[in-house]
VMD Tcl script that draws the C-alpha trace (Angstrom):
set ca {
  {-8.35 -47.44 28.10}
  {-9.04 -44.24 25.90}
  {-11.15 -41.56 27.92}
  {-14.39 -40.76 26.72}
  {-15.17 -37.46 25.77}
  {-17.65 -35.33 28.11}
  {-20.27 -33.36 27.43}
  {-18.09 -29.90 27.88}
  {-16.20 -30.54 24.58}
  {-18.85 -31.11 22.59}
  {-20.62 -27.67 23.95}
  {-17.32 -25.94 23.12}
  {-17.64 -27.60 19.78}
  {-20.77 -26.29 18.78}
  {-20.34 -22.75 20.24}
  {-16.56 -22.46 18.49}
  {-18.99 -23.38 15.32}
  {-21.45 -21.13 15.60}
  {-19.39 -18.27 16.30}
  {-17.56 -19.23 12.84}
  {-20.38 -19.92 10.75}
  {-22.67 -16.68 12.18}
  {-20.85 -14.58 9.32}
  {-21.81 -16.71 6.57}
  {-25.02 -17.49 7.56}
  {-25.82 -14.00 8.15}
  {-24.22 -13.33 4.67}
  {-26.83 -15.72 3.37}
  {-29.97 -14.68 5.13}
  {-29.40 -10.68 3.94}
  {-28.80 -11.55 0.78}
  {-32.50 -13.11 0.86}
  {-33.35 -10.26 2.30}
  {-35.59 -7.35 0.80}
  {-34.16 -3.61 0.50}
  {-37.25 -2.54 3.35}
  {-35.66 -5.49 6.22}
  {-31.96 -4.31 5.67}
  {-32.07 -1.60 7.86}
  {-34.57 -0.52 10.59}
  {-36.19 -3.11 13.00}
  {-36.20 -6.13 10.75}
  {-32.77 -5.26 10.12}
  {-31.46 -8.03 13.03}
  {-33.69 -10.33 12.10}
  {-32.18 -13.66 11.29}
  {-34.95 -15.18 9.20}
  {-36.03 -12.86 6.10}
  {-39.92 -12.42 6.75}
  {-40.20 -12.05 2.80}
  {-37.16 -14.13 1.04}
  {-36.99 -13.13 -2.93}
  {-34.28 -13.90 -5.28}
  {-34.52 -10.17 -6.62}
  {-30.96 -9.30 -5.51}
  {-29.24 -12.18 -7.13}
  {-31.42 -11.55 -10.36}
  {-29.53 -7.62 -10.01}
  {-26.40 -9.41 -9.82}
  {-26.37 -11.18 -13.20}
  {-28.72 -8.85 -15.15}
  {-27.28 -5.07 -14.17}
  {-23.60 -5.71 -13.99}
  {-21.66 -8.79 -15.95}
  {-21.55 -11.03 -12.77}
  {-21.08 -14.34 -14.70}
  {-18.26 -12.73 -16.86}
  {-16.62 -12.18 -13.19}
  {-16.84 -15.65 -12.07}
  {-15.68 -16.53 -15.47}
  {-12.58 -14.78 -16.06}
  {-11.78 -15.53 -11.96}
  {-12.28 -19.70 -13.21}
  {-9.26 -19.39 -15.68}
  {-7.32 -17.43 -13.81}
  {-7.14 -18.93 -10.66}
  {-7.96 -22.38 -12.25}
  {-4.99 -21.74 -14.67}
  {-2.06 -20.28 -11.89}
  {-3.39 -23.16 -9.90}
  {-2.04 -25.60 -12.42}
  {0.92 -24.17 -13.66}
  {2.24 -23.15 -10.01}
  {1.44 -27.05 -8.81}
  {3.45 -28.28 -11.76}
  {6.51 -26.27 -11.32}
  {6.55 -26.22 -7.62}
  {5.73 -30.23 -7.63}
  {9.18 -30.11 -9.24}
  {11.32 -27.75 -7.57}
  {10.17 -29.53 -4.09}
  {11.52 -32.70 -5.40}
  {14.86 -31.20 -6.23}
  {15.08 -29.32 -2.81}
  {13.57 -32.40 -0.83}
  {14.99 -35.39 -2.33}
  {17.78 -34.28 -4.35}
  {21.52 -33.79 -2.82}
  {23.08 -30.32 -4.08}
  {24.79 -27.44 -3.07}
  {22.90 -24.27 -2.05}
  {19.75 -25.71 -1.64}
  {18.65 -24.06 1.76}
  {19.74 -20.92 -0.30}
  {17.94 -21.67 -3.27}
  {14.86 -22.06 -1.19}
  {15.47 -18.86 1.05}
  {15.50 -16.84 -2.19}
  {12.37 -18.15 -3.64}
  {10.68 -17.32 0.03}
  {12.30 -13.93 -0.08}
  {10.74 -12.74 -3.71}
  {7.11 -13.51 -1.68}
  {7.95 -11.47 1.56}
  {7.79 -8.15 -1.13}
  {4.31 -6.58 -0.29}
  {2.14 -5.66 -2.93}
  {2.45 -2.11 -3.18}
  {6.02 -2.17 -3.81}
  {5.84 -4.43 -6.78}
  {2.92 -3.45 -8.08}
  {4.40 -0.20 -9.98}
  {6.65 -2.24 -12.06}
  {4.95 -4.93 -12.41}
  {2.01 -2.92 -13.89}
  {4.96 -0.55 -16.51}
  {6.08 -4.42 -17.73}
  {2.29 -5.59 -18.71}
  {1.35 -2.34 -20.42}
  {4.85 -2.13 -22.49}
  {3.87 -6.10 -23.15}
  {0.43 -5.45 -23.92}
  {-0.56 -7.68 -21.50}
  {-3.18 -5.57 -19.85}
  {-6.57 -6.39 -19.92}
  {-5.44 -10.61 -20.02}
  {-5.87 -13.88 -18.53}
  {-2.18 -13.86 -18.87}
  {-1.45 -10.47 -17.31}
  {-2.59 -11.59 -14.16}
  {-1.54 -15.39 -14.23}
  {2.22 -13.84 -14.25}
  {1.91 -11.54 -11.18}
  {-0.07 -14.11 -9.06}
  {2.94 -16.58 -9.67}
  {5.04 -14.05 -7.15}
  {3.28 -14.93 -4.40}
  {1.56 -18.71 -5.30}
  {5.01 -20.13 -6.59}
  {6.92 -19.46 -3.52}
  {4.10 -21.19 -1.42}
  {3.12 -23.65 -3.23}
  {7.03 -25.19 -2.96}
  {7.10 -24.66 0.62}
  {4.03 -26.72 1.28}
  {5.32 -29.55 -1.35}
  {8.48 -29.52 -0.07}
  {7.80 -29.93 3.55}
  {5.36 -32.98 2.41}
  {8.25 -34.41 -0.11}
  {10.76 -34.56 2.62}
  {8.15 -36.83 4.75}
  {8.25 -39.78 2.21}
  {10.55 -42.38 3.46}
  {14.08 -42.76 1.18}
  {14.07 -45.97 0.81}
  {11.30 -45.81 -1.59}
  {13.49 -44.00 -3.95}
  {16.15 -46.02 -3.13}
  {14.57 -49.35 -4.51}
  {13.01 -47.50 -7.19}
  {16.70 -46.48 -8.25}
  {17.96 -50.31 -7.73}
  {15.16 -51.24 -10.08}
  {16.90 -49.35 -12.76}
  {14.30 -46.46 -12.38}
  {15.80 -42.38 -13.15}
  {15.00 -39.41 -11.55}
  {12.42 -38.19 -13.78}
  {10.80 -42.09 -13.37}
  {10.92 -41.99 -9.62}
  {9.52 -38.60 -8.97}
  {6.53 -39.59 -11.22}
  {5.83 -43.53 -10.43}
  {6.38 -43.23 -6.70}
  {7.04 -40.27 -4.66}
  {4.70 -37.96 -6.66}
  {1.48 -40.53 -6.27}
  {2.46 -40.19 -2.65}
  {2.40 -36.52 -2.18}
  {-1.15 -36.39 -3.83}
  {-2.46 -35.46 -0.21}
  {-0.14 -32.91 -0.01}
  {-0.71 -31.96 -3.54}
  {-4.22 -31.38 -3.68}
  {-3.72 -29.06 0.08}
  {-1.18 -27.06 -1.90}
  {-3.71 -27.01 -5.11}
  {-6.67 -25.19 -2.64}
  {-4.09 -22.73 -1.20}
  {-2.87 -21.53 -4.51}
  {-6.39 -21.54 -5.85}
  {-7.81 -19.61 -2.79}
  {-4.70 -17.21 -2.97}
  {-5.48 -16.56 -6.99}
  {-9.40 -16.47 -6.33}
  {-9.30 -13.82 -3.48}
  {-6.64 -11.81 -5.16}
  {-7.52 -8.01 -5.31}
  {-5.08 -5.29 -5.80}
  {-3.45 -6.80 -9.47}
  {-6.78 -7.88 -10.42}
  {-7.85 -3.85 -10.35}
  {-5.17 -2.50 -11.28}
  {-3.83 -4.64 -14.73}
  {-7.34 -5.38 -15.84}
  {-9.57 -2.12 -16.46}
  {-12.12 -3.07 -18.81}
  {-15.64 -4.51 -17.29}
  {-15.72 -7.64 -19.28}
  {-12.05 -8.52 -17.35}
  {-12.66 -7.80 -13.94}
  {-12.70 -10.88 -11.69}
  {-14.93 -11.08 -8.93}
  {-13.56 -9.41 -5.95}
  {-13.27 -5.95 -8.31}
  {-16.39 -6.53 -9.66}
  {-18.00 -7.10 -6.28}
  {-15.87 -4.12 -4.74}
  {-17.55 -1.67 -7.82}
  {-21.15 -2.45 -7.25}
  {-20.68 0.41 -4.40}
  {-22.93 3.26 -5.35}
  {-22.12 7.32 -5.26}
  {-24.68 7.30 -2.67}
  {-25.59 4.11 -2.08}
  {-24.56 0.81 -0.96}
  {-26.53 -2.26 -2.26}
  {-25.83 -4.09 0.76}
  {-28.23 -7.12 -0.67}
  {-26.65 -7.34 -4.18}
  {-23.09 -7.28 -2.65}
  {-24.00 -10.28 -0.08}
  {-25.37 -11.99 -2.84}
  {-22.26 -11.72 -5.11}
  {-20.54 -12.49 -2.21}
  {-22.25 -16.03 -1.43}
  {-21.07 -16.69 -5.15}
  {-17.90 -15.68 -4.51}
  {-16.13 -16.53 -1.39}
  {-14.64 -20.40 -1.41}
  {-12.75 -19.76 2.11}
  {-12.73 -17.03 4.79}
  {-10.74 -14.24 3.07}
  {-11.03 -10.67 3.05}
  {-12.72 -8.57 0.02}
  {-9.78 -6.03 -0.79}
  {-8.23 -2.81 -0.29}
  {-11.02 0.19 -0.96}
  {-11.26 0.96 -4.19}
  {-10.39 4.57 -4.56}
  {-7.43 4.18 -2.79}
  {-6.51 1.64 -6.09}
  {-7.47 4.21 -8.43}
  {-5.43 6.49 -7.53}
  {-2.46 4.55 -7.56}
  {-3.26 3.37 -11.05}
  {-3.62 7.34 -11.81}
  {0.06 8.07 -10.20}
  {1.16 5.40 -12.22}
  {-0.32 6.76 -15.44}
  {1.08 10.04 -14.43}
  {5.01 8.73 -13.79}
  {4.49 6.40 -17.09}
  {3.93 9.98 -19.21}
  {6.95 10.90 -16.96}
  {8.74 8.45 -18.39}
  {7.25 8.04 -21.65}
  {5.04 10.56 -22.82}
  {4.39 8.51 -25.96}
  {2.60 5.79 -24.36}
  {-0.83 7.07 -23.20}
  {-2.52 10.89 -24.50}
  {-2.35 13.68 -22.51}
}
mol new
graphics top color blue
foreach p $ca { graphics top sphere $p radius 0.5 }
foreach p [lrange $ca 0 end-1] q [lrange $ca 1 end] { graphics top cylinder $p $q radius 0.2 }
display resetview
């Protein structure tokens, strides 16, 4: 006879919720929030005595907000589908197939994704100027493929290698070929796993920060994180406008980037070694 569950669990349920909704409702109740209850003694108050929509009208009327969310659709939207594709099948190959070198094969791939960032970033950035790729869709579906690629044929693999053999097996004894039984059977069986590898890659793409502000510079490319990162003031912080772009922003729990001067000035040392390099690139 299954035991019932007590009374305890379901405490430690709703406390272990609270605790991990409290950011985002907070999130959502300052960015209701008037500039006079965001600090002082109406600051902690959880209920916004005055609610107005004023700081998500300053989101979408002073800076290009919907242009953000736009250009972070395609990208994410577009790596998203091209990394599922070609990781869908790679797995396969790895999973199902029988061939030499395939623990290797997959070791490498992993390896290319252990890089961090700021080592690649250098290069990666020389390679989309030279290709005029700056300033793209394009120039940052390529660089989000180094890390989304690697994981998105991990996850598909691991889910692959769970679907029995023998499916393939009959499949094959039907006069079926490899291209037919990846397809018509073991793909519509890994949709589970599919769709779980599609969020991860699109959450991964979405929450991207560092390529996003250094390869694309001009305001009407800048996906959401930079563009949420860059409504900080000289003096200033609009603490209601950025909770507001944040509540349009965030699909998972993920954090909101490096600080952004610390990204300029790497995109200024890399200027400076590019006229190092090649003084003919960019003026003096």
């Amino acid at each position: 006879m299954p035991k019932k569950t007590g009374p305890l669990f379901y405490l430690f349920l709703a406390g272990f919720l609270i605790v991990i909704l409290f950011p985002f409702l907070w999130e959502a109740s300052t960015a209701f929030k008037p500039p006079g209850e965001l600090f002082g003694e109406k600051a902690f108050t959880p209920i916004p005595e005055e609610p107005t929509l004023e700081n998500f009208k300053r989101v979408f009327t002073q800076r290009p907000f919907a242009s953000y969310l736009w250009n972070s659709t395609v990208v994410a939207v577009a790596t998203t589908l091209y990394c599922v594709f070609i990781a869908a099948i790679a797995a396969y190959a790895i999973a199902r197939l029988r061939f030499r070198g395939k623990s290797i094969v997959l070791g490498v791939v992993l390896a290319a994704s252990m890089f961090p960032q700021i080592a690649t970033i250098s290069p990666i950035f020389l390679f989309m100027q030279n290709a005029g790729l700056t300033n793209s869709y394009l120039g940052l579906i390529i660089p989000y493929t180094t890390f989304a690629l690697p994981l998105a044929m991990w996850n598909l693999t691991a889910f692959f290698r769970k679907i029995p053999f023998e499916l393939e097996e009959a499949a094959k004894i039907d006069g079926a070929t490899t291209m037919q039984t990846f397809w018509k059977v073991i793909f519509p069986l890994a949709v589970p796993g599919t769709f779980t590898t599609a969020i991860l890659v699109f959450i991964a793409a979405w929450n991207e920060f560092f390529f996003a502000l250094t390869i694309n510079t001009d305001e009407g490319m800048k996906t959401v994180p930079v563009g949420i990162a860059l409504f900080q003031g000289r003096y200033s912080i609009p603490w209601g406008g950025n909770l507001s772009g944040i509540s349009h922003r965030n699909p998972s729990i993920g954090d909101h980037g490096p600080p952004v001067p610390a990204a300029d000035c790497l995109r200024a040392d890399l200027r400076r070694c590019q006229g190092i390099i090649r003084p003919s690139i960019l003026p003096p």
